[in-house]
C-alpha positions, 0 to 999 in steps of 0.5 A: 649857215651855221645852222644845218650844222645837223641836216643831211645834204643830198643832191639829185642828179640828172633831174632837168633834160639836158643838164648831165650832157653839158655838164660833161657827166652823161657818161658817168651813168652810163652803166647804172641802170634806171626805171625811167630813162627821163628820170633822175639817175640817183642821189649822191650826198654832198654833206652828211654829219659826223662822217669822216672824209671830205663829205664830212666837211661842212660846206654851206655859205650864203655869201663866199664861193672859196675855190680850191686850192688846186688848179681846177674848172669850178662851175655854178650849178644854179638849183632849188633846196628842199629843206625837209624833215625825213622820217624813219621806220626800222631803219628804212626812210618812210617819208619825206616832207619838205618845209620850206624851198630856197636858191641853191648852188651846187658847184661842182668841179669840172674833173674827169676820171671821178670815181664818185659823184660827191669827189667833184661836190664837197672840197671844204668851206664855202664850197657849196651855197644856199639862199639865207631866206627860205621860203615856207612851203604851204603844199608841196603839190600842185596848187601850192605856192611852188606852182608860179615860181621860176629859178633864174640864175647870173654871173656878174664880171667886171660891170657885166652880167650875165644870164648863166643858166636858162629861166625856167619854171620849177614845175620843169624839173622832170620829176617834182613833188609827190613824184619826185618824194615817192622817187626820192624815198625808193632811192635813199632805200635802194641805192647801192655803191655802184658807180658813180653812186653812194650807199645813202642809207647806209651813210644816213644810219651811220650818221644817227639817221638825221631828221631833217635834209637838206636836198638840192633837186637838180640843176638847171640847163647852161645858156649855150654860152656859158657851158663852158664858163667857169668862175674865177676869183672876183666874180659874182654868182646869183641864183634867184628863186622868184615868183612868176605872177609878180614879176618878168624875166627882164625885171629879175635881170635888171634887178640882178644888174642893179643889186636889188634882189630883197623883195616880196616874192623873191629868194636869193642867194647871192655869192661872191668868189674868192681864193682859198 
């Protein structure tokens, strides 16, 4: 993971119906005003180079969750990355293109009373987790290689495992490809420090505007008896990107069981949660 070292690290909040209200953040954005009520609500960074602070630490594993030392609820928040290449132009972003998509987990703190999205998203090493196998992107819209792929996601416990979040379609995000970019490009340019909300453009030029980005798009819904479940040392997160022609729910969960998630056709990310 040592190698995005030098990417951006943006997040979109409230991209998939329901997922604010189970995670406990609907009320967080109940202030900030958007152009579209079934929309995404904004964009918080998770990581950005250079910066000092708690956002400046560089949070990315492929195989450790590492909880934090304090006493707290961490949850998985099973999501798809974008890796991207971003340009510029005078100083506003012009474009953004993804290259390639992976699994990601975007584990965020269970605290209330945060004054800003990314305090719940960045406490230092192995914090964050994203799938070591990225998967190139041939077209970013529909008719590409995205379009028969689904995110699933699991927890094993002990000799369980469990189905964590729902089975879905990534074409199910509420907004996806040139939607969500031209999305995408607006926010970075406009968003300001209000709320739960950060100023992305600003952190971007202070960070020497970074060519490339990684961004997670949104996390999936909980299965209803997860919404409360919480990782603890010991356990293991799998989040798994796989192509719907090739194979079936139950046959990604059985794969999940057994350990045997390296396949054509299939991107995982696969941690295991330790103490700091």
């Amino acid at each position: 993971m040592e190698d995005y070292k030098t990417y951006a690290g943006l997040g979109v909040a409230g991209n998939f119906a329901l997922h604010l209200k189970q995670a406990g953040e609907l009320e967080d954005f109940e202030n900030v005003k958007v152009a579209d009520e079934n929309g995404p609500k904004g964009l918080f960074p998770f990581y950005m180079p250079g910066k000092e602070g708690q956002i400046g630490l560089y949070p990315l594993s492929s195989n450790t969750i590492t909880l934090p030392e304090v006493g707290v609820n961490v949850q998985p928040e099973p999501e798809v990355a974008l890796l991207c290449d971003i340009t510029y132009e005078a100083g506003r972003v012009t474009a953004i293109s993804p290259t390639h998509f992976t699994a990601f987990n975007d584990n965020s703190i269970r605290i209330s009373g945060a004054g800003k999205i990314s305090e719940k998203k960045n406490w230092g090493e192995a914090s964050k987790g994203m799938g070591p196998r990225p998967v190139a992107i041939d077209s970013f819209e529909s008719g590409g290689i995205m379009d028969s792929w689904r995110i699933a996601s699991f927890l094993r416990r002990e000799d369980a495992v469990l189905r964590y979040g729902e089975d879905v379609e990534l074409t199910g995000y509420s907004y996806f490809y040139q939607k969500l970019l031209d999305w995408m490009v607006e926010q970075i340019n406009t968003q300001k420090d209000e709320g739960p909300l950060e100023p992305v453009s600003e952190y971007l030029a202070a960070a020497g505007n970074p060519s490339r980005a990684i961004i997670s798009i949104g996390a999936t819904r909980y299965l209803y008896y997860c919404e409360k479940t919480y990782i603890r040392e010991g356990d293991e997160v799998m989040v798994v990107l796989y192509d719907g022609d090739r194979y079936k729910e139950n046959e990604i969960l059985q794969r999940a069981f057994k350990s045997d998630l390296e396949a054509e056709g299939i991107t995982a990310l696969v941690q295991q949660v330790k103490r700091a």
